[in-house]
VOPAGU-2260 file (C-alpha; in pm, 1 decimal, decimal comma):
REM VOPAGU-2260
SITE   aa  ch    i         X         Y         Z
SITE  UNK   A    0       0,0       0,0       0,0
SITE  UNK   A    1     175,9     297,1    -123,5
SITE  UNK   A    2     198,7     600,2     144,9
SITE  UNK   A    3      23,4     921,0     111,8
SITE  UNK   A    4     137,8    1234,5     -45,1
SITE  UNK   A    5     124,0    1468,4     262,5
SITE  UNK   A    6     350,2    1761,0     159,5
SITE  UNK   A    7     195,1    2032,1     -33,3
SITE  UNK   A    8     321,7    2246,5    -272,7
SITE  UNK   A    9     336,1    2531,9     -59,4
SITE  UNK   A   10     506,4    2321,9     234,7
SITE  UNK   A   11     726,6    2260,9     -64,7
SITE  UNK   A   12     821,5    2596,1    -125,8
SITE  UNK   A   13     829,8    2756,4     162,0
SITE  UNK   A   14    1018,5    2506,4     358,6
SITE  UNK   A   15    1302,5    2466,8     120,9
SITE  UNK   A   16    1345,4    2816,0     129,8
SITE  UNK   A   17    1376,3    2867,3     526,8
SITE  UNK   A   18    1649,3    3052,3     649,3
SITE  UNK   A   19    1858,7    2960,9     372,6
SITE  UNK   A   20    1995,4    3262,0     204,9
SITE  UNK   A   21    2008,7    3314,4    -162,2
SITE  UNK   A   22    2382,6    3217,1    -236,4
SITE  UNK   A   23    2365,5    2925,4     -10,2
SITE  UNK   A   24    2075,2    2788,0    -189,1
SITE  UNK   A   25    2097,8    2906,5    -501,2
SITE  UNK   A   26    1793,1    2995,7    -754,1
SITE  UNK   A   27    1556,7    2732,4    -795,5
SITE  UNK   A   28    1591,9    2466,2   -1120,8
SITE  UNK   A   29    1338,8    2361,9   -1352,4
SITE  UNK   A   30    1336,5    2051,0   -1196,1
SITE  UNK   A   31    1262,8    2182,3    -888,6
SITE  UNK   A   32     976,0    2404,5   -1051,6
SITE  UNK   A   33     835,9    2068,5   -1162,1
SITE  UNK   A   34     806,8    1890,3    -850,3
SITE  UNK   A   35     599,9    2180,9    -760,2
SITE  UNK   A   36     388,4    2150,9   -1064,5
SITE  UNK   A   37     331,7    1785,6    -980,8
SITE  UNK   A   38     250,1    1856,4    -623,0
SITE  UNK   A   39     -24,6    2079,1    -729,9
SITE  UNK   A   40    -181,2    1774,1    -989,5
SITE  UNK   A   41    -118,3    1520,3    -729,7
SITE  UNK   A   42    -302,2    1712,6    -460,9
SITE  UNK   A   43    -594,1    1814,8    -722,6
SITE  UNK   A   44    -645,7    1444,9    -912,8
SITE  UNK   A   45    -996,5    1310,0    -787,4
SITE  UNK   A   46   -1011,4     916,2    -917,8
SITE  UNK   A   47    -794,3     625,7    -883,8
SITE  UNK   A   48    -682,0     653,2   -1236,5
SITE  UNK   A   49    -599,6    1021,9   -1280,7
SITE  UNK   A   50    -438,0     976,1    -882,2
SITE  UNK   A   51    -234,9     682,9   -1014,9
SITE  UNK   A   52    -105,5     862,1   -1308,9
SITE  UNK   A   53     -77,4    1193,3   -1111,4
SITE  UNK   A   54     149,3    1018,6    -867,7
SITE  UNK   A   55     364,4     830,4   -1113,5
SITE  UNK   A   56     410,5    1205,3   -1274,7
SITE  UNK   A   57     544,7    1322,5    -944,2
SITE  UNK   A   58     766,4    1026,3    -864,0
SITE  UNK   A   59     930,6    1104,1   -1200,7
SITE  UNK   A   60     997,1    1466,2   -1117,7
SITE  UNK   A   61    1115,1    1396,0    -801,5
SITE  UNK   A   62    1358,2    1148,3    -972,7
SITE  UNK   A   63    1436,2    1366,2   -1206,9
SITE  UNK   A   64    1546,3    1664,7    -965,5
SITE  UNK   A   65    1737,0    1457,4    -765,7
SITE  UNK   A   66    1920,9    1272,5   -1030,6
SITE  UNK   A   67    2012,0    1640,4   -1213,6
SITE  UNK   A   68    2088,9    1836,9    -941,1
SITE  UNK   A   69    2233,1    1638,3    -608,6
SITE  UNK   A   70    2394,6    1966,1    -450,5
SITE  UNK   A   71    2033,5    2153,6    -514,8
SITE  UNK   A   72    1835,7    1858,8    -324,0
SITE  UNK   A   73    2094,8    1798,5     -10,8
SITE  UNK   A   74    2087,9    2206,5      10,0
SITE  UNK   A   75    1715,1    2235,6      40,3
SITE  UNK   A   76    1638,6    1911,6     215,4
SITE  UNK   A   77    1948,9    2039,4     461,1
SITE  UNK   A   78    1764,9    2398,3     519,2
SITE  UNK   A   79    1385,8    2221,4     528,5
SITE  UNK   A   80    1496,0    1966,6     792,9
SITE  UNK   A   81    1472,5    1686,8     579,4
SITE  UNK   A   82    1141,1    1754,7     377,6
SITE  UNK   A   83    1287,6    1704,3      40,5
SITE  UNK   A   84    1352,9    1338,5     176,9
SITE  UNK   A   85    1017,8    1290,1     341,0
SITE  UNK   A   86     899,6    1361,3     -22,3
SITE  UNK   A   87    1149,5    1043,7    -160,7
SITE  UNK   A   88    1001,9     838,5     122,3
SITE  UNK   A   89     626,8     888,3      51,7
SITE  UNK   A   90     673,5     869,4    -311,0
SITE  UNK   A   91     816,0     552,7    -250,4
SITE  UNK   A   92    1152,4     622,9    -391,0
SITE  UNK   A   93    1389,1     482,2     -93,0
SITE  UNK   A   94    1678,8     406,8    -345,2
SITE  UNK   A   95    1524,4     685,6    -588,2
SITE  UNK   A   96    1444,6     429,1    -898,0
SITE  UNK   A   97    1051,2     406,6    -921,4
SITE  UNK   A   98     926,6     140,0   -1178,6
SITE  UNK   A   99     953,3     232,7   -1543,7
SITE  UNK   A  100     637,2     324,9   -1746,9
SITE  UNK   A  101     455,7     175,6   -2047,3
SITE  UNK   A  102     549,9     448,1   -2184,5
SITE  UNK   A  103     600,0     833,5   -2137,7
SITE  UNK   A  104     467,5    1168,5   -2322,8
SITE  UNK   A  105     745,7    1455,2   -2341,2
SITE  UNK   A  106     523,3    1748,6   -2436,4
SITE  UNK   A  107     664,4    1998,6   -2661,8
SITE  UNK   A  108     656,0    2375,4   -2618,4
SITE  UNK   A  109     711,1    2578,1   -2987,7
SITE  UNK   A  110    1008,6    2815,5   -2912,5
SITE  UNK   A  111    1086,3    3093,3   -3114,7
SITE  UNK   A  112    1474,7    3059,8   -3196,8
SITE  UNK   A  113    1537,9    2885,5   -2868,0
SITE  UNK   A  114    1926,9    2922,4   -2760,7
SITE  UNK   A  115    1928,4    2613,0   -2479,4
SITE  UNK   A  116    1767,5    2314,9   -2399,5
SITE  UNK   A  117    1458,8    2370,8   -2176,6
SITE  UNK   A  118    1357,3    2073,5   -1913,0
SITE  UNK   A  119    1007,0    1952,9   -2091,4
SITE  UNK   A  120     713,6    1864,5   -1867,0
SITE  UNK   A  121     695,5    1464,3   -1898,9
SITE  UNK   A  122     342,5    1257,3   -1864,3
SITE  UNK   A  123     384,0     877,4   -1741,3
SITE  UNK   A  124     152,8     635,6   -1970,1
SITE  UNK   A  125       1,2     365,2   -1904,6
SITE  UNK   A  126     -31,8     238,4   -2237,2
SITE  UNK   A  127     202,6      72,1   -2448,9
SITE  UNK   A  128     349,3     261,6   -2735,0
SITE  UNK   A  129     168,8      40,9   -3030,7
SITE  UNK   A  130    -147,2      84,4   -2799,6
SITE  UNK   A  131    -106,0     458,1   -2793,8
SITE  UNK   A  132     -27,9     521,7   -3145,3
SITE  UNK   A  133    -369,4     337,6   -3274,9
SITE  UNK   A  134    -567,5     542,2   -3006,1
SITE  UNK   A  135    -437,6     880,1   -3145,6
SITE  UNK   A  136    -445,8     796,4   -3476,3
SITE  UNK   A  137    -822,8     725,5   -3440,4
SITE  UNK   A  138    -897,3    1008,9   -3221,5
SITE  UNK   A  139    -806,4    1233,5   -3455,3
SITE  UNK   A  140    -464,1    1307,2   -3360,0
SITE  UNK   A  141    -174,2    1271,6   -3639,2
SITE  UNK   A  142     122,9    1068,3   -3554,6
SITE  UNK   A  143     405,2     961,3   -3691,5
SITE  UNK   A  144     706,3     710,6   -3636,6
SITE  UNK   A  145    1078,4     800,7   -3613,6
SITE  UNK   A  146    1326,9     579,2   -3666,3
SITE  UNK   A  147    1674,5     708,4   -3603,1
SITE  UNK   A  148    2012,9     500,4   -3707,4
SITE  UNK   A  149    1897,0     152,7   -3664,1
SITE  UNK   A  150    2084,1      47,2   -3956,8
SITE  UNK   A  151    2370,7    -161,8   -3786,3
SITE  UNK   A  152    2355,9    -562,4   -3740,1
SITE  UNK   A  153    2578,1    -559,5   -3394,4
SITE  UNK   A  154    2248,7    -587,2   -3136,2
SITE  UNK   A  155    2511,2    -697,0   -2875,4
SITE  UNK   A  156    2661,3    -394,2   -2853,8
SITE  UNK   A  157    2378,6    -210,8   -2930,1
SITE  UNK   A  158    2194,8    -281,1   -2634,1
SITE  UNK   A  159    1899,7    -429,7   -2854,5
SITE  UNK   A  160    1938,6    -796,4   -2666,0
SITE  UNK   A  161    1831,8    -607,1   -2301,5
SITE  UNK   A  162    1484,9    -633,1   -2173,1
SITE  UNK   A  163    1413,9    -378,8   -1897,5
SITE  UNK   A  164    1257,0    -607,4   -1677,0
SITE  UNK   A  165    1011,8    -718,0   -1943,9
SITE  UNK   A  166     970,3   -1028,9   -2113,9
SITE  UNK   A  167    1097,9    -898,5   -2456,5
SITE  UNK   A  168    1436,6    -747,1   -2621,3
SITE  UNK   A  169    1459,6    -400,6   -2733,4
SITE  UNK   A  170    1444,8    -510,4   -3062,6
SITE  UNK   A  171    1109,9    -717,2   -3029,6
SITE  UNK   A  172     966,3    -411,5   -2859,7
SITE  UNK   A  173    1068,7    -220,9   -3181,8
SITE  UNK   A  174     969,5    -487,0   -3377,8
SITE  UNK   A  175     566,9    -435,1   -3272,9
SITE  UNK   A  176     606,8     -73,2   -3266,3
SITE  UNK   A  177     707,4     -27,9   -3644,8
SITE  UNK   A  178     379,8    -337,9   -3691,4
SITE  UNK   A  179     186,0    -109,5   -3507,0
SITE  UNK   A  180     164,9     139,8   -3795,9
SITE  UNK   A  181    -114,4     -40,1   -3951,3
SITE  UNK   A  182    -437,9     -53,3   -3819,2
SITE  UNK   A  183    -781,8     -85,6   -3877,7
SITE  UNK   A  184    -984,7     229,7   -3917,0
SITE  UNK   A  185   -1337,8     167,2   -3921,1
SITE  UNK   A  186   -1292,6    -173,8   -4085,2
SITE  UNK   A  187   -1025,8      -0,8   -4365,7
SITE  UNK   A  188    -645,1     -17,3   -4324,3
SITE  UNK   A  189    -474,5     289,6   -4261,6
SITE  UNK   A  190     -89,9     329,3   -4205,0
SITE  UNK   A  191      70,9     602,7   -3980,7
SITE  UNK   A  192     369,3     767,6   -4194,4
SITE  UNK   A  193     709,5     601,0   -4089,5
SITE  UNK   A  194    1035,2     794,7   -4097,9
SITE  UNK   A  195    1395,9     646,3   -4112,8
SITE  UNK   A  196    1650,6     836,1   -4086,1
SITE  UNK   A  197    2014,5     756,6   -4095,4
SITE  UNK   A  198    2359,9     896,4   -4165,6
SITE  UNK   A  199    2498,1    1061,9   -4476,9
SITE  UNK   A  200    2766,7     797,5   -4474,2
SITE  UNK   A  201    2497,1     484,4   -4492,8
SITE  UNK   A  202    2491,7     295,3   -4772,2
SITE  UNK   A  203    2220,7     302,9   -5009,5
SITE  UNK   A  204    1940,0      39,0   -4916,1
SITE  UNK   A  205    2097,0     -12,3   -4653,9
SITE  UNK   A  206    1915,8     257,1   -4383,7
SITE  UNK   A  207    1741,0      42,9   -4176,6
SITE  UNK   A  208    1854,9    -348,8   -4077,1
SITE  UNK   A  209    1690,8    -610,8   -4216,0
SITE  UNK   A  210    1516,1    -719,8   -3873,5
SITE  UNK   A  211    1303,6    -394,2   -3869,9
SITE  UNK   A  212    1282,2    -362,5   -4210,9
SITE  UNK   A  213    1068,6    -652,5   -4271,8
SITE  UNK   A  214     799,4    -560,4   -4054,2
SITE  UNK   A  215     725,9    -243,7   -4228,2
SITE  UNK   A  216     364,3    -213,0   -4398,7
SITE  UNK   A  217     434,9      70,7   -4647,8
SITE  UNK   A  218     755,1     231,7   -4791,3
SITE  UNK   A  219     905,0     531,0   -4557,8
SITE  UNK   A  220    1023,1     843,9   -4602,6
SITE  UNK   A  221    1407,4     803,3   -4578,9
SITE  UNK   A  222    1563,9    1099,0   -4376,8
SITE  UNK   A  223    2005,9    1154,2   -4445,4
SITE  UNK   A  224    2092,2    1340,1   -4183,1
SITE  UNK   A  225    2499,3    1498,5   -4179,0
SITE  UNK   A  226    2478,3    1549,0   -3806,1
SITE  UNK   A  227    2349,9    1405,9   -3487,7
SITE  UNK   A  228    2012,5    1577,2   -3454,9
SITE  UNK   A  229    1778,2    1409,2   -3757,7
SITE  UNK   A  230    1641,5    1781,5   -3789,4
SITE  UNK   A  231    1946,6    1963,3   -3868,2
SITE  UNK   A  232    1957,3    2031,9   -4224,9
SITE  UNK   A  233    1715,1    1744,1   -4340,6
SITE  UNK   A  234    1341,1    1768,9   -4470,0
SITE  UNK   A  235    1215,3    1629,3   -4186,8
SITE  UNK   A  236    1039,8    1892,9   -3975,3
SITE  UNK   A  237     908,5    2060,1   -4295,4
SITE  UNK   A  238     784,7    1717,9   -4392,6
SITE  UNK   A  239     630,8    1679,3   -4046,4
SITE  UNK   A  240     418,2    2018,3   -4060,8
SITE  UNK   A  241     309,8    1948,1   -4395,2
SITE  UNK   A  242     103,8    1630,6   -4303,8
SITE  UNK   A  243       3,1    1818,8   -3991,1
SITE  UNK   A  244     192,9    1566,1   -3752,4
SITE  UNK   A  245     142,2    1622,2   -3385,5
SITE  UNK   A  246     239,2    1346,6   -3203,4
SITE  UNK   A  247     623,9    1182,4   -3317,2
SITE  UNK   A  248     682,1     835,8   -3195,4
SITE  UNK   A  249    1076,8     785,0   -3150,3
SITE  UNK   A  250    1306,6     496,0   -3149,7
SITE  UNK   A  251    1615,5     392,5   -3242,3
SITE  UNK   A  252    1999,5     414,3   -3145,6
SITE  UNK   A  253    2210,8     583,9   -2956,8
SITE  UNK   A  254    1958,6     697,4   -2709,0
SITE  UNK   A  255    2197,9     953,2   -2550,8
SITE  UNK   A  256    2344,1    1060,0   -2825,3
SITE  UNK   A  257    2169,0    1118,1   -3225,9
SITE  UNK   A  258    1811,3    1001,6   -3072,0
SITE  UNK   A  259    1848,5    1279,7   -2734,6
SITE  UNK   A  260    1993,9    1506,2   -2993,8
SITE  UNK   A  261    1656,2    1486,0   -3201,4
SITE  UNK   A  262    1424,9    1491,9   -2921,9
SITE  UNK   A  263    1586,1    1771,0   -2655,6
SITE  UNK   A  264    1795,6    1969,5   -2885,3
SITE  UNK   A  265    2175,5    1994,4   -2887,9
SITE  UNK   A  266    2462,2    2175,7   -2930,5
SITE  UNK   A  267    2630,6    2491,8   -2783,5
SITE  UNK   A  268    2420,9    2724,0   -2606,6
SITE  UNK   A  269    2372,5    3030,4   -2814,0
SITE  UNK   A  270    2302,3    3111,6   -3145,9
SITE  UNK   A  271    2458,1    2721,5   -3232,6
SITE  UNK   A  272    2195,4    2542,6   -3050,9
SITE  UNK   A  273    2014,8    2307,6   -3238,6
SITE  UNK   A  274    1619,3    2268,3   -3164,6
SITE  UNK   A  275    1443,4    1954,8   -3119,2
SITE  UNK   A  276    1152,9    1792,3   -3159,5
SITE  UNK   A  277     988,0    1927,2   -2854,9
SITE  UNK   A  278    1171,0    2290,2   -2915,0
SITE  UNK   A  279     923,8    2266,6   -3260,5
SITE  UNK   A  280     620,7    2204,6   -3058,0
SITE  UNK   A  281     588,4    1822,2   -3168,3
SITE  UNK   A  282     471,3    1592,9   -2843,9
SITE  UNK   A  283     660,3    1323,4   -2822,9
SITE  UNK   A  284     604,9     945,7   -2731,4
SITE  UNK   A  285     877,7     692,3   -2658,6
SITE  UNK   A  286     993,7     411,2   -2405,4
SITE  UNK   A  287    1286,0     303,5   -2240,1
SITE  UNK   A  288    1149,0     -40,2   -2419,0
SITE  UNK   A  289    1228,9      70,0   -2777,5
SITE  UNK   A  290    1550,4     292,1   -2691,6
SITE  UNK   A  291    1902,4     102,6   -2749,0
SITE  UNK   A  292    2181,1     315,9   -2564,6
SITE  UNK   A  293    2447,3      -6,4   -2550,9
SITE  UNK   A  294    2504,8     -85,3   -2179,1
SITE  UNK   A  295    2474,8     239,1   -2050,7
SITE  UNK   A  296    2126,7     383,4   -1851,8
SITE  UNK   A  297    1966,5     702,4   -2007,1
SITE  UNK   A  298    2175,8    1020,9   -1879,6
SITE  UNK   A  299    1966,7    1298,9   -1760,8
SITE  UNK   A  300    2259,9    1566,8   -1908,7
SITE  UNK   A  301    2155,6    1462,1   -2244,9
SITE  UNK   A  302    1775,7    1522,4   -2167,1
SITE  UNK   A  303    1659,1    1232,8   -2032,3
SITE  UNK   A  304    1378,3    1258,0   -1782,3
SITE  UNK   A  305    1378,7     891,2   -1523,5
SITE  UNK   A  306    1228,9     649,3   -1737,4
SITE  UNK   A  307    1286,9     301,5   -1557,2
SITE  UNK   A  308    1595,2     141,9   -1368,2
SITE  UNK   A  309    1870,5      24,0   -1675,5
SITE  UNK   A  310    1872,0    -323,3   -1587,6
């Protein structure tokens, strides 16, 4: 039986502020800003549903703060007598790894010429991806499939052989995610637009490995991208506004490199920075199920919110 969420957001705030002076503590993060967000939807949810999904949303944050800024969360849980830990406790997070997700929503936010990556709010599911792409698809949402550098045959290395605690690989989640883009639409087969994108350097017919390749329904759009982010200098966001896409479904390898590149943004912060998918204003939907990062976890400095222990 899980423990209540007793502290507020303004217990939050106010405690983690007391008697600790500005340059001890420092201004507050985004990450910090979202655990307060979360407070306020876990302490307004009515339901067992919308609490369930409000809570996961805060365990996340909570996660997330901690993991991205250790000195920030020691400093205010020293100057709050320990609330910030309290928090860990009742969320259930003794060791700070809550259970992953089906799958998780990273809303976008259209920027104009944004100059730095910006923390995204991030929405638990608890559907799977295939399950979530047919439900916006037929509620009248447009969605699409990314598919970034899965062209190489070394799944070893890859990280494609790990399960996450589930009873499939990486590359069988992938697998039924790319199936998923067919469906039945009122008895009639539609297909949701599939994008693969790979280097420059890639051979030609050679952009996606044979393993994923076969379970496509329709031909994609093929993407050659010259650096890490799949939007830098490629068609692909123009492409994406022009069928009106809203919702991008991402996969592919390496998760904390060309894939976090696409989806966060990268690059030097100024007038270099590259936008990503959520800088554009494109929601996006992925899982730590269909994301190959070799044997390393998901690092929160490339943009990573927590998304479920790497084990």
């Amino acid at each position: 039986m899980p423990l209540p969420i007793t502290v507020t957001r303004d217990q939050f705030v106010n405690e983690t502020r007391r008697g600790g002076p500005m340059a001890y503590i420092g201004w507050d993060s985004a990450e910090m800003d979202n655990v307060r967000e979360a407070l306020v939807r876990c302490h307004a949810a009515i339901g067992a549903v919308a609490e369930a999904r409000a809570r996961q949303e805060l365990i996340g944050a909570v996660y997330t703060w901690k993991q991205r800024h250790p000195n920030e969360f020691a400093k205010r849980d020293r100057v709050s007598g320990g609330l910030a830990t309290k928090l860990c406790v009742e969320c259930g997070l003794d060791d700070y790894r809550p259970p992953p997700s089906q799958s998780v929503l990273i809303h976008g936010a259209a920027r104009v010429m944004p100059q730095q990556r910006q923390a995204p709010r991030v929405t638990p599911l608890d559907r799977g991806l295939g399950a979530e792409m047919t439900r916006l698809a037929k509620a009248g949402s447009r969605p699409a499939l990314v598919i970034i550098d899965l062209y190489g045959d070394d799944f070893e290395a890859q990280g494609m052989n790990l399960k996450f605690g589930t009873g499939s690989t990486v590359g069988e989640h992938i697998v039924r995610l790319i199936d998923a883009t067919r469906f039945d639409d009122h008895e009639r087969p539609a297909h949701i637009p599939v994008y693969v994108c790979s280097k420059n350097t890639t051979p030609v017919g050679k952009e996606l490995n044979g393993v994923f390749d076969s379970a496509l329904w329709a031909a994609p759009t093929l993407i050659s991208a010259s650096r890490n982010s799949v939007l830098t200098d490629t068609p692909l966001r123009a492409s994406l506004v022009e069928r009106g896409i809203t919702h991008v479904f991402v996969t592919g390898f390496d998760a904390n490199m060309c894939v976090a590149a696409s989806i966060f943004g990268t690059g030097t912060v100024g007038p270099g920075y590259e936008p990503g998918f959520v800088d554009y204003g494109f929601d996006v939907v992925t899982s730590r199920f269909v994301l190959a990062s070799g044997d390393r976890p998901l690092r929160a400095q490339d943009g990573w919110p927590y998304m479920g222990p790497h084990v």
